[in-house]
N, C-alpha and C positions, 0 to 999 in steps of 0.2 A: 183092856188097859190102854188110855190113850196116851202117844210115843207122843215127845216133848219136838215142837217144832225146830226146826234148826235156827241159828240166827244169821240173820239177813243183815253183808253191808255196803251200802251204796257207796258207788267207788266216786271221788268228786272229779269233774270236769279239770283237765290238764288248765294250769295256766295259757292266757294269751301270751305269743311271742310278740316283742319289744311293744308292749301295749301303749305306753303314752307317747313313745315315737310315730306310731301308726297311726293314733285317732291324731296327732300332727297333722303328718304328711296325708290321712283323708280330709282336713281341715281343707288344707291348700289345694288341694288337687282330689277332687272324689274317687274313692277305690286304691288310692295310690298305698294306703296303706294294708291294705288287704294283700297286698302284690308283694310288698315287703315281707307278709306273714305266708308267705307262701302259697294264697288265696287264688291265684293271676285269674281266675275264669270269673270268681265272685267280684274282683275287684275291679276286673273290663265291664265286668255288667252292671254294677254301680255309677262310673265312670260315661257309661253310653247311655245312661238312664238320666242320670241327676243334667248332665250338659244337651242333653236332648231337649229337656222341656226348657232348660233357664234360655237355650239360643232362640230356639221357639219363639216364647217369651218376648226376648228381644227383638226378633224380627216383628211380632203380631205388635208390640209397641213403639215401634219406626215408620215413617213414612212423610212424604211431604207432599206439597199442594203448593199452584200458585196460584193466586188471589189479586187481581187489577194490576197484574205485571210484577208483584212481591212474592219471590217463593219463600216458603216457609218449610224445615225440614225439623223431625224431632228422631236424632240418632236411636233412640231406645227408652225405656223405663224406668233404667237402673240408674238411678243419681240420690242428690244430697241437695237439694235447694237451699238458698238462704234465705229464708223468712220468718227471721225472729222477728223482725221490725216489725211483719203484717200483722201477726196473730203469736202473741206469748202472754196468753192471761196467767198463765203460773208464773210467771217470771222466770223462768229455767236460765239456765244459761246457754249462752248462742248454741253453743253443738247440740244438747239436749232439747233445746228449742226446735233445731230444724228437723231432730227426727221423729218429734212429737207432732209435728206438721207433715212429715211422710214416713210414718209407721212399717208402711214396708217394706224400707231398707234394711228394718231389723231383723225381718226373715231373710231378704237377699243376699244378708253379707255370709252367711253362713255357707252360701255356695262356694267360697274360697275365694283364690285369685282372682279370679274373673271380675269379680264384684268390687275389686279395689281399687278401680281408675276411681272408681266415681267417687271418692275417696279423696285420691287426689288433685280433681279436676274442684272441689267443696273448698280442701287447705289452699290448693296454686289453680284458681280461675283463671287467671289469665284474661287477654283479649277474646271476646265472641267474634268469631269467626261471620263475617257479613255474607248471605244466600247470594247476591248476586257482585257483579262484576261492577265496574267504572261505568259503563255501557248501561247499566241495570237488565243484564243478562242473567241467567242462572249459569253459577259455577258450576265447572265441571268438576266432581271429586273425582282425585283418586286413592286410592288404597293407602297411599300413605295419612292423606287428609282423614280419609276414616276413622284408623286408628289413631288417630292425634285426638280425633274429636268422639272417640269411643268413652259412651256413660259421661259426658259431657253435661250438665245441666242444660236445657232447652229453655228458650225466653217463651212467657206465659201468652205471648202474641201467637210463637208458633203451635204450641198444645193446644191451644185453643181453634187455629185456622184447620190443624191435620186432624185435628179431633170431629168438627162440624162440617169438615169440606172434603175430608179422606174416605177411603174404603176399609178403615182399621177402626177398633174398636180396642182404644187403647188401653183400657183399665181392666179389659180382658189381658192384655200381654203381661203386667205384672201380675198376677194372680198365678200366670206359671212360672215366672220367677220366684215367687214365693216358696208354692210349692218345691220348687227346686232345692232353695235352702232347707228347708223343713227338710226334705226327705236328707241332705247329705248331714244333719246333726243324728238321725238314726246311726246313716255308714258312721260315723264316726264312733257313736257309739259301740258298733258292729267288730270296730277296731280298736277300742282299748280291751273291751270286756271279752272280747273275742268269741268265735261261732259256738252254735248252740250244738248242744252233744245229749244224746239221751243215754241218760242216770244207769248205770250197769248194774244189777245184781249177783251179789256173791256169795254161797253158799258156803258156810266154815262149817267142819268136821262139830 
């Protein structure tokens, strides 16, 4: 006589703690919300992962070169060019326009913070900062000129001189900027829907 199985009930995954706080604050900052969720080992390694390659990145798409006594410097990869006037065959509108002319801010911005000067350097350009002196020397930067001029739009003179005349291969350095965003919309997903738990089975009388 064959005995009637028992019945089997899979217990569901606890909810994620403050979930659309977390995929927040991993927005801003990668892992931050994992750390909030009590995660802190998951959320440093996300955190050391996602800023490892986007700085990368930015270093592998920097560099400058001087050319017949003109230095030419390109801060990074990470910008917002204005070139609706060049090339807008759809007619977009200016902001739509410019990132359909550089597509891969749209993976970039998802890196968080980091990715939002260049944001605001797009809305308040400001004066371009001149490579050399009165003298037609090259400036010397320092640390604070940097981050003034951090994700700064570069003039198409200088991407062009660092590009043909550097030891960088610039369209390599965005590619792990990309990457970098791509991977922090996972963390972020990681942190609303919260970690993955395998399925328990329970056996009822």
């Amino acid at each position: 006589m064959a005995t009637a199985k028992p019945s089997v009930k899979i217990t569901p995954p606890p909810p994620p703690e403050h979930g659309l706080l977390a995929a927040l604050l991993s927005f801003l900052i990668p892992g931050l919300g994992q750390v909030l969720q009590g995660r802190i080992g998951k959320g440093l390694l996300f955190f050391v992962c996602v800023y490892a390659l986007f700085f990368y990145g930015m270093y592998l798409g920097s560099g400058s070169v001087t050319l017949s006594g003109h230095t030419y410097r390109v801060t990074g990869n990470v910008y917002l060019p204005d070139t609706e006037k060049k090339n807008n065959p759809w007619n977009l509108p200016s902001f739509l326009a410019n990132l359909y002319n550089r597509p891969q801010y749209l993976g970039q911005f998802w890196v968080g913070i980091v990715a939002w000067p260049a944001l605001w350097h797009y809305n308040f350009p400001g004066k371009a900062e001149k490579a050399q002196d009165e003298d037609g020397q090259p400036k010397a930067h320092t640390i604070w000129t940097e981050i003034a001029n951090f994700q700064k739009t570069p003039s198409e003179e200088a991407v062009n001189a660092v590009h043909t005349s550097g030891d960088k291969l610039l369209e390599l350095g965005w590619v792990y900027t990309v990457i970098a965003g791509v991977l922090n919309i996972m963390v972020i997903y990681d942190a609303m829907a919260g970690p993955a738990y395998i399925l328990s089975h329970r056996e009822e009388a």
